[in-house]
Steps between C-alpha positions, in 0.01 A plus 500: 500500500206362223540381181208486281293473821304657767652315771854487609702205392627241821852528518548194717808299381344213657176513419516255217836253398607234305688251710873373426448180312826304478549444074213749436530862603823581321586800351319404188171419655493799687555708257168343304296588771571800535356538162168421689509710843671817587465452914557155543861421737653256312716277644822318403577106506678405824854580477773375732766698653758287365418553144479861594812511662712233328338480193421671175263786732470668132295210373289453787379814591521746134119613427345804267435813724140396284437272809482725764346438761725188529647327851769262541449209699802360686563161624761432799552501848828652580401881614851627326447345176180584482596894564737496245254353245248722593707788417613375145130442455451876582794602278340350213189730604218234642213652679498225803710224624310219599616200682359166474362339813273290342623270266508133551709296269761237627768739293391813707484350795871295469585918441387541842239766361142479371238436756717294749631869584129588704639207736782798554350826560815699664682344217264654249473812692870549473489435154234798425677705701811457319288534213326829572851660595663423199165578284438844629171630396407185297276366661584094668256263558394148555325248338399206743241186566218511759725273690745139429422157591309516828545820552201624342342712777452872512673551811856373273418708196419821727832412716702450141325826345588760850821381515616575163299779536704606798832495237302822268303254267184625444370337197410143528289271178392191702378225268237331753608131499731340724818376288568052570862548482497110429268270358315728218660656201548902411151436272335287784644779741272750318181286504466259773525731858159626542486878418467739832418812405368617826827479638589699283251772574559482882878625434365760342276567701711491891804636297341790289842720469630237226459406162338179457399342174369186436593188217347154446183397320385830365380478151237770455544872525143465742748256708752811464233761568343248880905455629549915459213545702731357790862494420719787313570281182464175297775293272418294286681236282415245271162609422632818318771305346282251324256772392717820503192701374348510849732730559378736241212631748687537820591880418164548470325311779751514735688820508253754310703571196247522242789467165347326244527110530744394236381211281675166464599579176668847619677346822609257240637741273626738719804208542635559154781720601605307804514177356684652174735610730562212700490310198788697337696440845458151484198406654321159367139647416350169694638643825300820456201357316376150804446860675187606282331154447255536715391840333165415331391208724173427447452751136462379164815356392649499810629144480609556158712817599654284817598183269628779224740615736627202722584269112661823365677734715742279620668430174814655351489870396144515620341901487261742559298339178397200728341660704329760213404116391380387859245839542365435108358168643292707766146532307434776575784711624331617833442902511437707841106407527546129403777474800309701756181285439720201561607587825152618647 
């Protein structure tokens, strides 16, 4: 299939994603940048079993059908809970179930899930395969570390990787650091291990029948474009949160779909209905709105639109007219050409 395009568009759900980012990639902010790429996997905050299970499951895992392609990312150890969640996940019609063997805060951890799990590979491989039998042809994958603590070597990440393999996971998005499960914070956890992409690349490379993607320290869609040239995909996370409009090329440069790039302005605009809507179901504007500051980082009246925003939308009966107020400040309103040139 082409669209506007002599070549055929990559249909590679993997190719490109948007990590989970506990606080940040809820429903709201996914449905922003959506606004901005058609391809992208976007992927949900980390959701525990528990809430799913015992909880309000409503609350936690509603989204707009807009957000597709969208994956769920579990967090829990016990295989039976985790098959149950994963098929309330599918129920509520999520593209992937993800679980999360990489995270690692003190909370996670005292959950007995996170990254401590790759120190329990038959645990996690009996998780995924409860997983994929109660997910049926949604896809279940994994999202790990390079390694934990000492275990930082190749031969435990390739050990981890086959055996969960061995369960019918064949999707895995390795973020290449080693997680300190004590001693450094979720922040520090992200920036002090020393980055190791080739291990990365030599997974893919001795185990070519999976799905291997790559996350950590890529902030430039040449970064994107070097990592493809050895692994099946690349996630990325707080880089496209703090300037969502670097997603507003990825269509383009990374899966062939030649659409039109939509300005900030129009990706801005094109909220108006879902954030009247939410707003009429109750929805503070502020919780939709800390989604988009990062929109025109780096334009003309940029920080003027940003400090519009976080002193207004947060107050009582707050509307759609702050943010009409917010884009007014942005001198001027960026059009299709002005974007495009920003970006190159």
């Amino acid at each position: 299939m082409t669209e506007n395009n002599s070549n055929p568009i990559i249909y590679n759900r993997h190719r490109f994603s948007v990590a989970p980012m506990m606080d940040w990639t809820d429903r709201h902010c996914r449905y922003f940048l959506r606004q901005l790429s058609r391809h992208t996997l976007l992927y949900t905050e980390m959701v525990n079993t528990g809430a799913i299970l015992r909880g309000d499951a409503d609350r936690h895992l509603r989204f707009d059908t807009a957000e597709h392609p969208v994956a769920l990312q579990l967090g829990g150890s016990e295989p039976q809970a985790l098959g149950e969640a994963a098929a309330v996940g599918v129920r509520y019609g999520y593209d992937e179930v993800n679980l999360n063997c990489g995270c690692p805060s003190d909370r996670v951890q005292e959950g007995r899930f996170g990254a401590c799990l790759m120190a329990e590979p038959k645990r996690v491989a009996e998780c995924l395969a409860a997983m994929r039998a109660a997910s049926g042809a949604v896809p279940a994958t994994v999202k790990c570390r390079i390694g934990i603590d000492d275990s930082e070597d190749y031969v435990f990440l390739r050990a981890f990787v086959e055996t969960v393999a061995a369960a019918g996971c064949d999707t895995f998005v390795v973020h290449a650091r080693k997680a300190w499960l004590s001693g450094l914070s979720p922040k520090e956890n992200r920036e002090v291990p020393p980055l190791r992409y080739e291990q990365v690349y030599r997974l893919k490379q001795e185990l070519p029948q999976l799905t291997i993607a790559i996350n950590g320290g890529i902030r430039t869609l040449e970064d994107c474009a070097r990592h493809l040239a050895h692994v099946d995909g690349v996630m990325l996370g707080r880089e496209v949160y703090e300037n969502p409009y670097f997603l507003a090329q990825v269509d383009a440069r990374l899966f062939g779909d030649a659409h039109p790039l939509p300005s900030r302005a129009e990706a801005l605009l094109a909220m108006r209905g879902y954030v009247e809507r939410e707003l009429a179901q109750g929805t503070p504007l502020g919780q939709m709105t800390r989604h988009v500051l990062g929109l025109f980082r780096g334009q003309p009246g940029g920080r003027a639109f940003r400090r519009h925003l976080s002193e207004h939308a947060h107050r009582k009966h707050a509307g759609w007219a702050v943010v009409e107020d917010a884009l007014a400040l942005t001198q001027p309103r960026a059009d299709h050409a002005a974007d495009a040139y920003a970006l190159a």
